[in-house]
LUMDOBA-939167 format. One line per field, with one value per residue: residue number from 1; residue in one letter; x, y, z of N, C-alpha, C in turn. Coordinates in steps of 0.02 Angstrom, whole numbers. Each point is the difference from the previous one (the first is absolute). Example, Ala and Ser with C-alpha at 12.3 -4.5 7.8 and 13.67 -1.06 7.14 Angstrom:
// residues 2
pos <- c(1 2)
code <- c(A S)
nX <- c(660 -18)
nY <- c(-284 53)
nZ <- c(390 -36)
caX <- c(-45 42)
caY <- c(59 59)
caZ <- c(0 3)
cX <- c(45 -39)
cY <- c(60 55)
cZ <- c(0 37)
This chain:
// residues 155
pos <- c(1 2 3 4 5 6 7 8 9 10 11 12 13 14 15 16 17 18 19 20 21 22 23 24 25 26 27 28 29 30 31 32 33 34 35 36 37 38 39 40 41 42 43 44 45 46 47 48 49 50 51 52 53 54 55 56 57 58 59 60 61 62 63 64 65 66 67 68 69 70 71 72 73 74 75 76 77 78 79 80 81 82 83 84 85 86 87 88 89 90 91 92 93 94 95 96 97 98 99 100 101 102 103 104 105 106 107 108 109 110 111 112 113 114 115 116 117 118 119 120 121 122 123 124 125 126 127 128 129 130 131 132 133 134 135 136 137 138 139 140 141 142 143 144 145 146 147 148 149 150 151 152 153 154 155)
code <- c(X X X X X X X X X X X X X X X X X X X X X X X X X X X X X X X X X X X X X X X X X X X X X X X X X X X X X X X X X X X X X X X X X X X X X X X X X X X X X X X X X X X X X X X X X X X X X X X X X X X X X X X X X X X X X X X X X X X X X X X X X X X X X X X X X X X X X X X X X X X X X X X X X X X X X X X X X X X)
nX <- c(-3304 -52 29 30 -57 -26 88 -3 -74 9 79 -22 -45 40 38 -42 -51 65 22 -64 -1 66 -22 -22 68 -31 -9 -61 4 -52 3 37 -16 -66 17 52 -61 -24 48 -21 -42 20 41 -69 -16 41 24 -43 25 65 -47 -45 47 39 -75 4 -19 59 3 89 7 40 -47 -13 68 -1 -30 38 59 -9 -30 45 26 -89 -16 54 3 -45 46 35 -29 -41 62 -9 73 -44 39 -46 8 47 -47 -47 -55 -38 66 17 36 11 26 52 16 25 -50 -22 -9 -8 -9 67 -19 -57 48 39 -60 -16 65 13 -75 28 45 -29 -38 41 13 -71 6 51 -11 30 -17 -42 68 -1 -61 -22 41 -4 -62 46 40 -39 -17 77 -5 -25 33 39 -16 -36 37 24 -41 -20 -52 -7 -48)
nY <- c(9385 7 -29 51 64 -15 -7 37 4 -39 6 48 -22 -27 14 41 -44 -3 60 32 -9 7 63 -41 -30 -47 -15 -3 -53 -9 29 -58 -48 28 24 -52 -15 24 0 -70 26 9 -64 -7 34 -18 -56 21 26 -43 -37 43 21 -74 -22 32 -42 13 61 3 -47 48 36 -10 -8 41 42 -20 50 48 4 1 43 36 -45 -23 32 7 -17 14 43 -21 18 34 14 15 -70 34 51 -65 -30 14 -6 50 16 -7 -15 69 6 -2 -54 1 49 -67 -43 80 -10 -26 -32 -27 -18 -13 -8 -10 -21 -58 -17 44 -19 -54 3 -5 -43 -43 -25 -31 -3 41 -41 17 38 35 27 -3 44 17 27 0 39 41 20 43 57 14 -25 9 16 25 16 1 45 -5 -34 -31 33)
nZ <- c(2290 -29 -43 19 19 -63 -47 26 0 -76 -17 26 -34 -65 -8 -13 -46 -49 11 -24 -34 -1 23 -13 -39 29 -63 -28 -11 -1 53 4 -20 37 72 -5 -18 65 17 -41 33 62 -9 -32 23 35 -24 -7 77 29 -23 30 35 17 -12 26 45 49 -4 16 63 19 0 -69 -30 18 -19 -51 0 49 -43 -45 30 -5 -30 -2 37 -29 -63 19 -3 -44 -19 -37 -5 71 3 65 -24 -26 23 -23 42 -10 14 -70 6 -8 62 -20 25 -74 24 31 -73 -35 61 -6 -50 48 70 -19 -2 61 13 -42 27 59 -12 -10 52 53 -50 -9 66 -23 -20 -72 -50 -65 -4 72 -18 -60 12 52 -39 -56 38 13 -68 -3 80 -44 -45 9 43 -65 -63 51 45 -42 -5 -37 -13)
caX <- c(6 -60 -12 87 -44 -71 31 46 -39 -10 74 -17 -69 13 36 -48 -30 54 1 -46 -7 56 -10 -61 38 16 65 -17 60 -44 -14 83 11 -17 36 31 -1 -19 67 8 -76 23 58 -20 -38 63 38 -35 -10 71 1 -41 48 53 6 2 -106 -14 57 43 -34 56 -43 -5 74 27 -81 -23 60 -37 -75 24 27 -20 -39 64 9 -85 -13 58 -20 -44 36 -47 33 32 -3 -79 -47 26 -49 -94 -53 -54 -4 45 87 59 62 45 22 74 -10 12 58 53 9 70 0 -74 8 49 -43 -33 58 -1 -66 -4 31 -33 -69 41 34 -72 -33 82 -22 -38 -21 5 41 50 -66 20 57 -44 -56 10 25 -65 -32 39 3 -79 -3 70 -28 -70 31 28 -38 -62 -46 -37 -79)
caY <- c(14 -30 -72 -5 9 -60 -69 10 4 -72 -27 17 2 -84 6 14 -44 -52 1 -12 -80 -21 5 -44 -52 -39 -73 -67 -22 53 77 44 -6 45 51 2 14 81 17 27 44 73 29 -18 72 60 -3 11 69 -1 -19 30 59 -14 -14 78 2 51 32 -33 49 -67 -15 -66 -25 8 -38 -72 -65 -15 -47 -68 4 -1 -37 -55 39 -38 -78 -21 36 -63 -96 -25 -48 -38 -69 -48 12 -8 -27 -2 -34 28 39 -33 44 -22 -34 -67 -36 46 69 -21 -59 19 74 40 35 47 81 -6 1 34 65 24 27 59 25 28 29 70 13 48 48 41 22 49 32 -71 -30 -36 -52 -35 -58 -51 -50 -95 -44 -19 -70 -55 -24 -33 -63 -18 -29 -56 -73 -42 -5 27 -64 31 -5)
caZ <- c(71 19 -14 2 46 16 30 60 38 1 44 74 13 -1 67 81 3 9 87 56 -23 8 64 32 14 69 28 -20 -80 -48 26 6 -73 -32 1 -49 -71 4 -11 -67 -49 13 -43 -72 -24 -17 -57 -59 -11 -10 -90 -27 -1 -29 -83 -8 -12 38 51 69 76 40 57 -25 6 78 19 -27 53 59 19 8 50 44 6 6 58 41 -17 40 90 19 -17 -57 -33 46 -35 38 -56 -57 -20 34 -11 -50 -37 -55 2 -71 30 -2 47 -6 47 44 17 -14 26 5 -60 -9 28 -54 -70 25 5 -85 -7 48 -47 -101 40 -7 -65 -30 58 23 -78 18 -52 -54 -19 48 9 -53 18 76 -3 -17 49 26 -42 3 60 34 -50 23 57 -7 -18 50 54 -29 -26 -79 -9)
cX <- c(-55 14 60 -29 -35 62 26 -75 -28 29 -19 -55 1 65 -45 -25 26 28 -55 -20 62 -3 -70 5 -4 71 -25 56 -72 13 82 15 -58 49 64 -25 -27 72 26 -39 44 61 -4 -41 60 32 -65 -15 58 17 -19 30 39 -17 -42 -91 -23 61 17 -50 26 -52 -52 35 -7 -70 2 73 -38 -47 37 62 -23 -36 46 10 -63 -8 68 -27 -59 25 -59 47 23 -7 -52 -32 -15 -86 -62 -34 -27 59 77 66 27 82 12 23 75 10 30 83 63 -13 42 -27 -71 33 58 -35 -40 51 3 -54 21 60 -26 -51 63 32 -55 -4 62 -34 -31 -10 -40 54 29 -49 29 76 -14 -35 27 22 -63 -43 46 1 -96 -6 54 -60 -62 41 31 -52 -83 -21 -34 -72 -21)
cY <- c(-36 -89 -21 4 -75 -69 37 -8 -66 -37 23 -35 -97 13 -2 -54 -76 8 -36 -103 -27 5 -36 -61 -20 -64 -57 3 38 65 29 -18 60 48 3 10 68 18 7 17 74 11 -21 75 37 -5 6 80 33 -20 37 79 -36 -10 82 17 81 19 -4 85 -45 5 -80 -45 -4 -74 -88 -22 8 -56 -76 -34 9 -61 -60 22 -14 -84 -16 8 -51 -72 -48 -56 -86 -69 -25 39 -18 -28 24 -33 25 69 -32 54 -35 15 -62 -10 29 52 -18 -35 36 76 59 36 27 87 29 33 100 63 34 63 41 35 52 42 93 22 47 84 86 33 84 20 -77 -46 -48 -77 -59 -36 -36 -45 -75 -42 -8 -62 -96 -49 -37 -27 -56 -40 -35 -64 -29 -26 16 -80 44 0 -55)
cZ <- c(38 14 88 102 27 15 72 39 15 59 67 19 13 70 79 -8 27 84 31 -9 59 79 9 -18 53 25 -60 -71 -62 4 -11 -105 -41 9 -57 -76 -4 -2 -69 -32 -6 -53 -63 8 33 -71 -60 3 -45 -63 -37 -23 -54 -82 -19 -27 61 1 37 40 62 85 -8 7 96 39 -13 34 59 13 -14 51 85 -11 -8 82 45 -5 62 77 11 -9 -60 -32 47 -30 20 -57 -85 -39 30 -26 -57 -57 -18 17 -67 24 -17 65 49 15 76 14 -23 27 -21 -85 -6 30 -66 -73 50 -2 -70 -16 24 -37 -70 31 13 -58 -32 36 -32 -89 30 -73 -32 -32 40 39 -34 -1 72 -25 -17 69 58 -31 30 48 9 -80 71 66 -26 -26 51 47 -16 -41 -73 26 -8)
């Protein structure tokens, strides 16, 4: 219960932080590509909370479950309301984007990849046990393997 407390306090706490960064985004192609990788900071500690139920290291606690679709949904929802994905932002000066080009030149399948994600994100959220977790969870993995191999650059 304890471990299950400290990921839902984590997820609120990287959530507030990731807000507060995102909201002091100004406009520059650095400041809007941080904001995006704060975007996927937020939905790499949702899905390890969400892994973390799923390979059975904690107990399902669907206020956890509830906690890690939100935060990744509120924070795809903060990355949109600042236009972080806008095409003036594809490059910076001082900070490296691992976007491919193809975020831009293939819009129709980046929002397309984004619908897939919101999908598997209410599929997790709609769970009300470990079992029903566990069947959601692959198509979540799927929808954010599915968008790095297309629109995502290797390390």
């Amino acid at each position: 219960m304890k471990k299950n407390v400290a990921a839902a306090v984590a997820l609120a706490v990287g959530f507030a932080v990731i807000g507060a960064g995102a909201g002091i985004a100004a406009g520059s192609a650095d400041d809007m590509i941080n904001a995006r990788q704060a975007e996927m900071k937020v939905n790499v500690k949702a899905i390890k909370a969400l892994l973390s139920i799923v390979k059975g290291e904690t107990p399902y606690d669907a206020t956890v479950v509830q906690a890690a679709a939100k935060s990744i949904t509120d924070a795809q929802a903060e990355a949109v309301a600042k236009d972080v994905w806008n095409a003036s932002y594809q490059t910076g000066t001082s900070v490296k984007s691992n976007a491919k080009p193809e975020v831009w030149s293939d819009a129709a399948g980046f929002a397309a990849d984004w619908k897939t994600l919101d999908k598997a994100v209410a599929a997790v959220a709609a769970s009300r046990d470990q079992a029903a977790l566990k069947a959601a969870f692959p198509k979540l993995g799927a929808a954010c393997k599915g968008c790095h191999e297309t629109f995502r650059a290797a390390d």
